[in-house]
OpenMM code with the backbone's topology and positions (N, CA, C; nanometers):
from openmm import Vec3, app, unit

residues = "UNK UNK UNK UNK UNK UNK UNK UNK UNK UNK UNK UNK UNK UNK UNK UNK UNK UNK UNK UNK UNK UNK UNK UNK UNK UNK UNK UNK UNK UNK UNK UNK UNK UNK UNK UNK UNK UNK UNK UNK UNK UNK UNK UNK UNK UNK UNK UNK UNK UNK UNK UNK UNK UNK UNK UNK UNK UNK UNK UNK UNK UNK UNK UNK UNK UNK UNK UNK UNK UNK UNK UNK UNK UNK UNK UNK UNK UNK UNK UNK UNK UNK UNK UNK UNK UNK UNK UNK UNK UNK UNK UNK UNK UNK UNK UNK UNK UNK UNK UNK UNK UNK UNK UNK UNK UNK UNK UNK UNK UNK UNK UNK UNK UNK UNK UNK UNK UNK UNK UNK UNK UNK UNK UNK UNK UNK UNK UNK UNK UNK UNK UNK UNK UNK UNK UNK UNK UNK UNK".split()
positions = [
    Vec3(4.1890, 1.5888, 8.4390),
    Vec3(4.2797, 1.5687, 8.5505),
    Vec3(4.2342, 1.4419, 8.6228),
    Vec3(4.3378, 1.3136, 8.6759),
    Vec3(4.3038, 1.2153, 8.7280),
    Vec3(4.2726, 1.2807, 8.8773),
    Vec3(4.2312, 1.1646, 8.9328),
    Vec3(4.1629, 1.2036, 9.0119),
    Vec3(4.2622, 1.2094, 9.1655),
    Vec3(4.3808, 1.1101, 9.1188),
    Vec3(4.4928, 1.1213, 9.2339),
    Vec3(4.5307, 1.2190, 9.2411),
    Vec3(4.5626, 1.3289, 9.1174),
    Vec3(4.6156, 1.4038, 9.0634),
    Vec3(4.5152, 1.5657, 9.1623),
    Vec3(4.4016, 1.5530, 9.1533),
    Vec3(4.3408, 1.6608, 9.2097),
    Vec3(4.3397, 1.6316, 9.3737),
    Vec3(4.3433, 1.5224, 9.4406),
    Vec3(4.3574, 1.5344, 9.5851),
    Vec3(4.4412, 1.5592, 9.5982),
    Vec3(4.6286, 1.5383, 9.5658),
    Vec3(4.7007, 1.5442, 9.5785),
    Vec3(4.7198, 1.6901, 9.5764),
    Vec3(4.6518, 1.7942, 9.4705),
    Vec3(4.6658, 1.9052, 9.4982),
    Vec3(4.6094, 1.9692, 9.5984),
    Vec3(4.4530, 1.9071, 9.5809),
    Vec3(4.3816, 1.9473, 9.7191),
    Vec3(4.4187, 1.9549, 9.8792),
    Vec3(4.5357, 1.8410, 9.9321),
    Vec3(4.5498, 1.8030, 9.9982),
    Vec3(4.7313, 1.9097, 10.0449),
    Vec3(4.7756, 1.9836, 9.9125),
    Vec3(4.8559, 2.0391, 9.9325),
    Vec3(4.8303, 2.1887, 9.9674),
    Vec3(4.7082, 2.2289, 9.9261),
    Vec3(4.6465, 2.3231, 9.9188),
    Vec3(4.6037, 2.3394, 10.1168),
    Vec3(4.5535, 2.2383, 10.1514),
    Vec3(4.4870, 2.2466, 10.2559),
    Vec3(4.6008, 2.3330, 10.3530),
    Vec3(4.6757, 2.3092, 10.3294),
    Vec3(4.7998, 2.3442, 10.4419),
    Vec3(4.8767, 2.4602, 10.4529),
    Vec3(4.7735, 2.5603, 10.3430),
    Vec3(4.8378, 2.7049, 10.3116),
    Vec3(4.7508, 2.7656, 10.3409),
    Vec3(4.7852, 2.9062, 10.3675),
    Vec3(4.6658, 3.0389, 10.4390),
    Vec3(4.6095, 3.0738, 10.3389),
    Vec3(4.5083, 3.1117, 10.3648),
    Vec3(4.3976, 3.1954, 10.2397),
    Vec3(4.4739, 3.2833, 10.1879),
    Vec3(4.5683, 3.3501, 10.2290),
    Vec3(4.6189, 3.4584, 10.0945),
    Vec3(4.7185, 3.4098, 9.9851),
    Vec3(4.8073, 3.2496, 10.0223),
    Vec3(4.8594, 3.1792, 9.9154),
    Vec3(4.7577, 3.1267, 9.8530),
    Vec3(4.6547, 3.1041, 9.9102),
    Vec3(4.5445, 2.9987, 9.8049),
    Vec3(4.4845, 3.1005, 9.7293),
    Vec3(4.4722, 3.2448, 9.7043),
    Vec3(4.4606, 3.3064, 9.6207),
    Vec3(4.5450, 3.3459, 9.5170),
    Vec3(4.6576, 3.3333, 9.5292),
    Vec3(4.7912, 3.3393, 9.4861),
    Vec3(4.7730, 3.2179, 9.4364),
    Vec3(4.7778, 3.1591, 9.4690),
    Vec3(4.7667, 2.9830, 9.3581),
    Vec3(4.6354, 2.9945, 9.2270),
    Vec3(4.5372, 3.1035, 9.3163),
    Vec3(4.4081, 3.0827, 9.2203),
    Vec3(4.4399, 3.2332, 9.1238),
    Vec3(4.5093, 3.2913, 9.1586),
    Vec3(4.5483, 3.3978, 9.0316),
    Vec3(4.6664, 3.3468, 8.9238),
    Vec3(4.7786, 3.2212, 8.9897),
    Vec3(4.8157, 3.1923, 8.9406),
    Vec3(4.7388, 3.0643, 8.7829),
    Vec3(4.6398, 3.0354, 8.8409),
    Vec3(4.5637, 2.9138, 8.7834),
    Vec3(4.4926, 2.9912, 8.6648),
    Vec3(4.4508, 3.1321, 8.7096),
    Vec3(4.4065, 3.1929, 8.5910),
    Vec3(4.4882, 3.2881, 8.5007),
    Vec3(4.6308, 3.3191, 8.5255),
    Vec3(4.7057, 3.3668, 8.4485),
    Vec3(4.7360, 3.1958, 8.3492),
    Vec3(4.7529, 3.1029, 8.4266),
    Vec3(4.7941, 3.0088, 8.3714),
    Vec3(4.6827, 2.9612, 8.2234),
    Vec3(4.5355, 2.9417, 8.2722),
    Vec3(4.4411, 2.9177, 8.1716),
    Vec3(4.3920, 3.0409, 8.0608),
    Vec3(4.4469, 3.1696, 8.1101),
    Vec3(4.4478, 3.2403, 8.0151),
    Vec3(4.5634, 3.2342, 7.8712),
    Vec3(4.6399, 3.1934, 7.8966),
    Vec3(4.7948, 3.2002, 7.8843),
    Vec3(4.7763, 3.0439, 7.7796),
    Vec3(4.7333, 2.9437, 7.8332),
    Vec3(4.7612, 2.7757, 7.7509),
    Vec3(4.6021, 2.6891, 7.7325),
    Vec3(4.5219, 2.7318, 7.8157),
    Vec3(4.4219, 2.6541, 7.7888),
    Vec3(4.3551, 2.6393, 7.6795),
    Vec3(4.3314, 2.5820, 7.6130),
    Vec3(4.2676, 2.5547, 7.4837),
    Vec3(4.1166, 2.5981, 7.4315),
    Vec3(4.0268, 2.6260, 7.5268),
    Vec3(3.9373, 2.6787, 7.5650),
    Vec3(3.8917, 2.6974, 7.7042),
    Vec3(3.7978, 2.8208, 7.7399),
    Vec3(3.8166, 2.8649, 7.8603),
    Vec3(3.7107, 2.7781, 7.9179),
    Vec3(3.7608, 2.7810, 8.0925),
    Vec3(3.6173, 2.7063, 8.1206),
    Vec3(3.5101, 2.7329, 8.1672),
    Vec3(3.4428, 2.5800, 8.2083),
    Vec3(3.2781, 2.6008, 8.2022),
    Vec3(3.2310, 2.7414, 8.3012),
    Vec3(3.1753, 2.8090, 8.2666),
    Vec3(3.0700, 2.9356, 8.3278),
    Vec3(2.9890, 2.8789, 8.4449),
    Vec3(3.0215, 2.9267, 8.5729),
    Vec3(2.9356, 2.8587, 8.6817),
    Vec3(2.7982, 2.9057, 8.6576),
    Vec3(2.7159, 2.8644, 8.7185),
    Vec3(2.5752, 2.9039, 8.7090),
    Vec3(2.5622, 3.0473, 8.7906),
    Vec3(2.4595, 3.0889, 8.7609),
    Vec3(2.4484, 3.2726, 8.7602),
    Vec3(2.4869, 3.2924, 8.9295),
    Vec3(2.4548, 3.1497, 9.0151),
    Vec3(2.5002, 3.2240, 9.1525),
    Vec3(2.5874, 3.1984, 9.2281),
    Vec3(2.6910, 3.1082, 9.1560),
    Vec3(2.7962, 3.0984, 9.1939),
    Vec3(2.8890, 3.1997, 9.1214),
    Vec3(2.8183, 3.2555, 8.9933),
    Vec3(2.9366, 3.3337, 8.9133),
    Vec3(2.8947, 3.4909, 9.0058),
    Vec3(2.7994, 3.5038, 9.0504),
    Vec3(2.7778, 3.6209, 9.1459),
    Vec3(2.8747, 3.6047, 9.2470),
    Vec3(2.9057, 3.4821, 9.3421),
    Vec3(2.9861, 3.5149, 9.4591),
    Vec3(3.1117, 3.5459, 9.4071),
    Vec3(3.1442, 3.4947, 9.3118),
    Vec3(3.3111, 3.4829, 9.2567),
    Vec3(3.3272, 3.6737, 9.2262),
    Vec3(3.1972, 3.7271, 9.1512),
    Vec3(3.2307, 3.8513, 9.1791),
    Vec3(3.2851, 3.9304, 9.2994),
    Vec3(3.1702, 3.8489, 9.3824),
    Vec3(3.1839, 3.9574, 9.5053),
    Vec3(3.3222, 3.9074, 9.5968),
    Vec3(3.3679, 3.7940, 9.5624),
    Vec3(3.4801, 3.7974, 9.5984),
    Vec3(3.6065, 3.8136, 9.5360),
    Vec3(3.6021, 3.8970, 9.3883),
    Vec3(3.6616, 3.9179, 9.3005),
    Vec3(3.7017, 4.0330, 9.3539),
    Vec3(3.5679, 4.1418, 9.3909),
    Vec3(3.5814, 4.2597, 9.4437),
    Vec3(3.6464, 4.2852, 9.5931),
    Vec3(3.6148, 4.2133, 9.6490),
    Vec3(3.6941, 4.2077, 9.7798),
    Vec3(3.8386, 4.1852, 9.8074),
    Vec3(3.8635, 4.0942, 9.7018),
    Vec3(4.0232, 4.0973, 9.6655),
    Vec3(4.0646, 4.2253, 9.6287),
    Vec3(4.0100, 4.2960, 9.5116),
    Vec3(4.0604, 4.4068, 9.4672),
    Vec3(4.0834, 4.5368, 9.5558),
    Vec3(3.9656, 4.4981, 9.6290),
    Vec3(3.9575, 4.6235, 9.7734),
    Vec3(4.0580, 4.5997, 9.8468),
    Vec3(4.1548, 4.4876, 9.8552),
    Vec3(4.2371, 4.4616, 9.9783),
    Vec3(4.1949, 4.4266, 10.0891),
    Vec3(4.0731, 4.3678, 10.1047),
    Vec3(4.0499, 4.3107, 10.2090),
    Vec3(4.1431, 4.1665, 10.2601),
    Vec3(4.1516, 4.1665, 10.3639),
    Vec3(4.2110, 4.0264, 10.4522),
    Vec3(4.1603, 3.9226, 10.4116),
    Vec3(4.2218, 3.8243, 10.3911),
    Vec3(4.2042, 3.6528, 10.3873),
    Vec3(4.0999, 3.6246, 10.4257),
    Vec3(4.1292, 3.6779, 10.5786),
    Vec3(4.0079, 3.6505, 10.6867),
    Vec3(3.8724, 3.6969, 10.6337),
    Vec3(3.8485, 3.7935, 10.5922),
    Vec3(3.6993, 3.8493, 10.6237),
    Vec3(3.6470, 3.8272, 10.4653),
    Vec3(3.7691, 3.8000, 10.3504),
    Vec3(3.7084, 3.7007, 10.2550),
    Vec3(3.6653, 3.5886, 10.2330),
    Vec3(3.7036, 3.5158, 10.3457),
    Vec3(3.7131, 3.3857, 10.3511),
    Vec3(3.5377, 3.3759, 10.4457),
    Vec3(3.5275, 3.4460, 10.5370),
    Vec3(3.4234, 3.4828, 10.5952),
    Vec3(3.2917, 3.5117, 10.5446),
    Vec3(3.3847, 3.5941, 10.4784),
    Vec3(3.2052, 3.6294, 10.3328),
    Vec3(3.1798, 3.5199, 10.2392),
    Vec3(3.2907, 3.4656, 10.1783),
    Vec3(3.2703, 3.3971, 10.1281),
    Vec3(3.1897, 3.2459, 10.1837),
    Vec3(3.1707, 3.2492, 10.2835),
    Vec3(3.1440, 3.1111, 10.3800),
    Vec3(3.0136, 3.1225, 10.3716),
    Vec3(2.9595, 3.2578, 10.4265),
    Vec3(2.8087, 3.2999, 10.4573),
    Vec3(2.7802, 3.2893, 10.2737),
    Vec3(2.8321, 3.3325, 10.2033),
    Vec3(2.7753, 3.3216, 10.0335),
    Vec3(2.7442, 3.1649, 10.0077),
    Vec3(2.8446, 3.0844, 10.0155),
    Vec3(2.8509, 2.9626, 9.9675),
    Vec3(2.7108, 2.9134, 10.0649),
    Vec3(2.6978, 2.9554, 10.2138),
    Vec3(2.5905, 2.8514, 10.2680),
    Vec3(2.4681, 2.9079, 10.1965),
    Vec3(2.3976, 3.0820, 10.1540),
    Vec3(2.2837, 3.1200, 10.1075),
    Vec3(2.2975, 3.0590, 9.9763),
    Vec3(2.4070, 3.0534, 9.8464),
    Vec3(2.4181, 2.9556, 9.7096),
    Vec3(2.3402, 2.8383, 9.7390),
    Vec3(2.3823, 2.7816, 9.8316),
    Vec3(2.3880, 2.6382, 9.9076),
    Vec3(2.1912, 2.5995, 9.9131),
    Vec3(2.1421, 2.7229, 10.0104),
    Vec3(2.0097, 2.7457, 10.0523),
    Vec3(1.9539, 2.7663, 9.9631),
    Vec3(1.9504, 2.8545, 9.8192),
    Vec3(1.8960, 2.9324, 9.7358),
    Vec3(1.8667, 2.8217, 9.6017),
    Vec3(2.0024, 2.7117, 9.5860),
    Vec3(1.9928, 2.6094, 9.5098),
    Vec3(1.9135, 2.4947, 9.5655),
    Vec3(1.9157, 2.4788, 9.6868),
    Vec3(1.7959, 2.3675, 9.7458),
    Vec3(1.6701, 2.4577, 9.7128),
    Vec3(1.6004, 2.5466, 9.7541),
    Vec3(1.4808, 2.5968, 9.6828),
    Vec3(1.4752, 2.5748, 9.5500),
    Vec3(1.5822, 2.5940, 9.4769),
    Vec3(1.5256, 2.5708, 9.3535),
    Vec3(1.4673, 2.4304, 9.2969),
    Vec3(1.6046, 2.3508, 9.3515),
    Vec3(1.5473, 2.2047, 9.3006),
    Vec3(1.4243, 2.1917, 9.3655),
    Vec3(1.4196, 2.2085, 9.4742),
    Vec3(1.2523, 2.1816, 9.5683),
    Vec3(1.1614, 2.2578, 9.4819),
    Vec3(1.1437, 2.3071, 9.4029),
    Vec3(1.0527, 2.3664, 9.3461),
    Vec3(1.0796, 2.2967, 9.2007),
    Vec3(1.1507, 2.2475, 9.1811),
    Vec3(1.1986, 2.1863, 9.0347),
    Vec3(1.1180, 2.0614, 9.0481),
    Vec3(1.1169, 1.9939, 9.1606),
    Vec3(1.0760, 1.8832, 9.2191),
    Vec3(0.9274, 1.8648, 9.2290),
    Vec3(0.8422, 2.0032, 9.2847),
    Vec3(0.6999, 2.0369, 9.3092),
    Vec3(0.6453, 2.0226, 9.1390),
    Vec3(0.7283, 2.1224, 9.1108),
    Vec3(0.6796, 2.1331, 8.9413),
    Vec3(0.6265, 2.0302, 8.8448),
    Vec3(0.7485, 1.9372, 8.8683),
    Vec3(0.7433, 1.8201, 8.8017),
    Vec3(0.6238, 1.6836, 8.8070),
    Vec3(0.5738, 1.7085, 8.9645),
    Vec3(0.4744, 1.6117, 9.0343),
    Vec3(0.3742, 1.6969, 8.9774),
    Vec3(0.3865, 1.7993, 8.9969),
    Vec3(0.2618, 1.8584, 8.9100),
    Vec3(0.2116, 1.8420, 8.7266),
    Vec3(0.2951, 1.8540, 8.7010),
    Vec3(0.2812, 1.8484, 8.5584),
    Vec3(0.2417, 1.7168, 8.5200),
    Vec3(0.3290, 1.5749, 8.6274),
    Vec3(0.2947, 1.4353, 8.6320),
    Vec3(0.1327, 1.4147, 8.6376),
    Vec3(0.0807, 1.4844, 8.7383),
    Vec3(-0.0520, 1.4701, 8.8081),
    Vec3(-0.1280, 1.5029, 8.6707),
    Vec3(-0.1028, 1.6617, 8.6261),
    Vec3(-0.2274, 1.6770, 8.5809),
    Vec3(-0.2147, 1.6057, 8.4504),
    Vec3(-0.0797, 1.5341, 8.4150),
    Vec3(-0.1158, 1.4714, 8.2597),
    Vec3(-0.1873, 1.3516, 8.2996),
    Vec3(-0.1709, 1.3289, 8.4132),
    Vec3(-0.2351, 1.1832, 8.4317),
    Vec3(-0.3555, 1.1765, 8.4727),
    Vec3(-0.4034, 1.2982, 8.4778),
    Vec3(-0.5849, 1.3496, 8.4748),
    Vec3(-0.5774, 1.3413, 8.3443),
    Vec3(-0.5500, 1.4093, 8.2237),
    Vec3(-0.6021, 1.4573, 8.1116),
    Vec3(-0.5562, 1.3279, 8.0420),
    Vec3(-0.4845, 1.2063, 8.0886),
    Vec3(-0.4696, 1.1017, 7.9686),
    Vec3(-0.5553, 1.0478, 7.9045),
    Vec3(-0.6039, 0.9946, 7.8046),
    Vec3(-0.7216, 0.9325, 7.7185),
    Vec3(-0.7503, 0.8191, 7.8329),
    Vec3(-0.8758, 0.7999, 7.7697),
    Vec3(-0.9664, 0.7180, 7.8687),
    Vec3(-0.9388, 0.5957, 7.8083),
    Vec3(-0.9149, 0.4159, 7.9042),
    Vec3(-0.8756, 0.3030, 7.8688),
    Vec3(-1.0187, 0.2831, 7.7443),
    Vec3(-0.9513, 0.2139, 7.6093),
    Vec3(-1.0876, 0.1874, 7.5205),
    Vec3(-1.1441, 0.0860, 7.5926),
    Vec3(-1.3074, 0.0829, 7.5207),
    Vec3(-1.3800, -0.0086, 7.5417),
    Vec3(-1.3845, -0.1582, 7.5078),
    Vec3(-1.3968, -0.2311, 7.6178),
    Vec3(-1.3401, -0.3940, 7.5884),
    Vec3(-1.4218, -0.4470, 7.4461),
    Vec3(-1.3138, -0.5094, 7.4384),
    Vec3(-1.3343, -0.5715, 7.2509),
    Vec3(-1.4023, -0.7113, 7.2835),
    Vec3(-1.4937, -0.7353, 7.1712),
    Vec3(-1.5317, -0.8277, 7.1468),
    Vec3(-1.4364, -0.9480, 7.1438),
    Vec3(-1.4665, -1.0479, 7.2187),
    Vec3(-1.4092, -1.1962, 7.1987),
    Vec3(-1.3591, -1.2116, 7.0599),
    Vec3(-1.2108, -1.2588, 7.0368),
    Vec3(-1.2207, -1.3382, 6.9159),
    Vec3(-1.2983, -1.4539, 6.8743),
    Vec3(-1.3068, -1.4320, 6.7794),
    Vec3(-1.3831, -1.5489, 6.6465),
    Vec3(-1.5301, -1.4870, 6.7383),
    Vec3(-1.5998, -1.3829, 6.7749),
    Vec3(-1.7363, -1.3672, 6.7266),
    Vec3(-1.7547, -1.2563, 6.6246),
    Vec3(-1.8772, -1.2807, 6.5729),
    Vec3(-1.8601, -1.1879, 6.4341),
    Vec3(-1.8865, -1.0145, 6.4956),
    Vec3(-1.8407, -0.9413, 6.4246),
    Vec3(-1.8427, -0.7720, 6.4413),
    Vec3(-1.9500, -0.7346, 6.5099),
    Vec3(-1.9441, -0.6634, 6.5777),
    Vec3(-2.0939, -0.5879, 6.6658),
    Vec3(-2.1423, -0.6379, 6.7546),
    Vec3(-2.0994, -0.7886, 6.7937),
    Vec3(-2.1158, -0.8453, 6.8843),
    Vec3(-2.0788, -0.8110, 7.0191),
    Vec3(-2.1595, -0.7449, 7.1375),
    Vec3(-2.0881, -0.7509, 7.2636),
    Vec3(-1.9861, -0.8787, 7.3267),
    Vec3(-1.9077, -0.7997, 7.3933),
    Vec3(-1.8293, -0.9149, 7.4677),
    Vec3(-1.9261, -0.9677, 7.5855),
    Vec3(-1.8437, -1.0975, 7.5858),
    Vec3(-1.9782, -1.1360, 7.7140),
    Vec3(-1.9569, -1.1239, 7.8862),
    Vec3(-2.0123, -1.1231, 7.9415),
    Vec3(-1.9986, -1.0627, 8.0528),
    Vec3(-1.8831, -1.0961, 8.1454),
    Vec3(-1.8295, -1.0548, 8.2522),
    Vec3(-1.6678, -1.1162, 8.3063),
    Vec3(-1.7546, -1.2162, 8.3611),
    Vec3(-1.6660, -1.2914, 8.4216),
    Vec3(-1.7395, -1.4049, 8.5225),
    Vec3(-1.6426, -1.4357, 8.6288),
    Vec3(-1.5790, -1.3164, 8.6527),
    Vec3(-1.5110, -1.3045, 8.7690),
    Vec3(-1.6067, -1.2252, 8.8631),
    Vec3(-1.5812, -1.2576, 8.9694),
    Vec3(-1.6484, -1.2477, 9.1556),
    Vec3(-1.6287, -1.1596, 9.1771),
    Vec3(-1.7016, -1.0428, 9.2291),
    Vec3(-1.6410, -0.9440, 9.3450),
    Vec3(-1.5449, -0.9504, 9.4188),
    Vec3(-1.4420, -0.8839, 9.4894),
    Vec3(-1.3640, -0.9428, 9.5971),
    Vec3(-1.3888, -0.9480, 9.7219),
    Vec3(-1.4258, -1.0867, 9.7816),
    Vec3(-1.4943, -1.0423, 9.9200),
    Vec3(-1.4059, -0.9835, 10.0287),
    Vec3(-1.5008, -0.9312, 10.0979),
    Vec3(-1.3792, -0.8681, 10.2403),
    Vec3(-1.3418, -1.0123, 10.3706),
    Vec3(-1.2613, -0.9459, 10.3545),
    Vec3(-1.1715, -1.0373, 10.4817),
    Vec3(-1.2501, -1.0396, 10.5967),
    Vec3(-1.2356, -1.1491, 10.6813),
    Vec3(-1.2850, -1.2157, 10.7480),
    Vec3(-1.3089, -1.0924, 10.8897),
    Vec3(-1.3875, -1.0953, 10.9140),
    Vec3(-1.3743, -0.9677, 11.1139),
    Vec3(-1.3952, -0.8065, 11.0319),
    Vec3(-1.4021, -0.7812, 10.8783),
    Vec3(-1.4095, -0.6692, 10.8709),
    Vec3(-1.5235, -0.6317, 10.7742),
    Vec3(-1.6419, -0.7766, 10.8197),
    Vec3(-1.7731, -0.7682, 10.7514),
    Vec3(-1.8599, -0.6637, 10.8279),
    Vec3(-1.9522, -0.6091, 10.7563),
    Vec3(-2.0662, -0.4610, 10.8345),
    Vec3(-2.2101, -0.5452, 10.8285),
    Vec3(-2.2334, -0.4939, 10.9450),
    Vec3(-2.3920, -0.5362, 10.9527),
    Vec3(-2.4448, -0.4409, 10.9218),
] * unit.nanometer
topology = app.Topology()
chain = topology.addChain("A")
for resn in residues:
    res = topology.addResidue(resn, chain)
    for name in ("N", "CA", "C"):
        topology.addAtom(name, app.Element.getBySymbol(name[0]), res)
């Protein structure tokens, strides 16, 4: 679906009460049962939980209102429950970073100069210490 194509619905949608916008969304799934070519994507386990519980609330006959209500408080704990996760997806990852970067092999030992013959140490750097900046010498 282009993308004019979904605001345009979105934007038609906005302007109807929660009990046509369920009526549009029973219509959407008689419709994809009915022509869609394959069904679609499976929300993740906790969004496909609220859709239950507001599957069930429809069926009970509850009001617009107090679905629309539950559904608000669901979507903000989804909302809360998926930031923990990534935040912990996030911890995980720095971790696993850290400790491979403890356990990586140790840099090899500097190689002998070219053109001296085998077994020969390299010869010493002959680069300087770095001195400290000026006012932040210790007596």
């Amino acid at each position: 679906m282009n993308d004019i194509l979904r605001e345009r619905l979105i934007r038609k949608m906005d302007t109807l009460p929660e009990e046509k916008i369920y009526q549009i969304l029973d219509y959407i799934d008689f419709l994809e049962s009915k022509y869609a070519p394959k069904p679609s994507a499976a929300p993740n386990p906790l969004k496909r939980f609220a859709e239950g519980v507001e599957d069930t609330l429809r069926a009970g006959k509850m009001s617009a209102n107090v679905i629309g209500g539950t559904m608000n408080v669901m979507n903000k704990a989804v909302g809360v429950i998926t930031g923990v996760a990534n935040a912990g997806k996030s911890v995980a990852t720095e971790i696993v970073g850290a400790a491979s970067s403890v356990t990586s092999p140790k840099p090899p030992p500097p190689q002998a100069s070219p053109g001296a013959p085998a077994g020969t140490p390299a010869p010493p750097s002959t680069q300087t210490p770095p001195t400290q900046p000026p006012g932040d010498q210790r007596k």
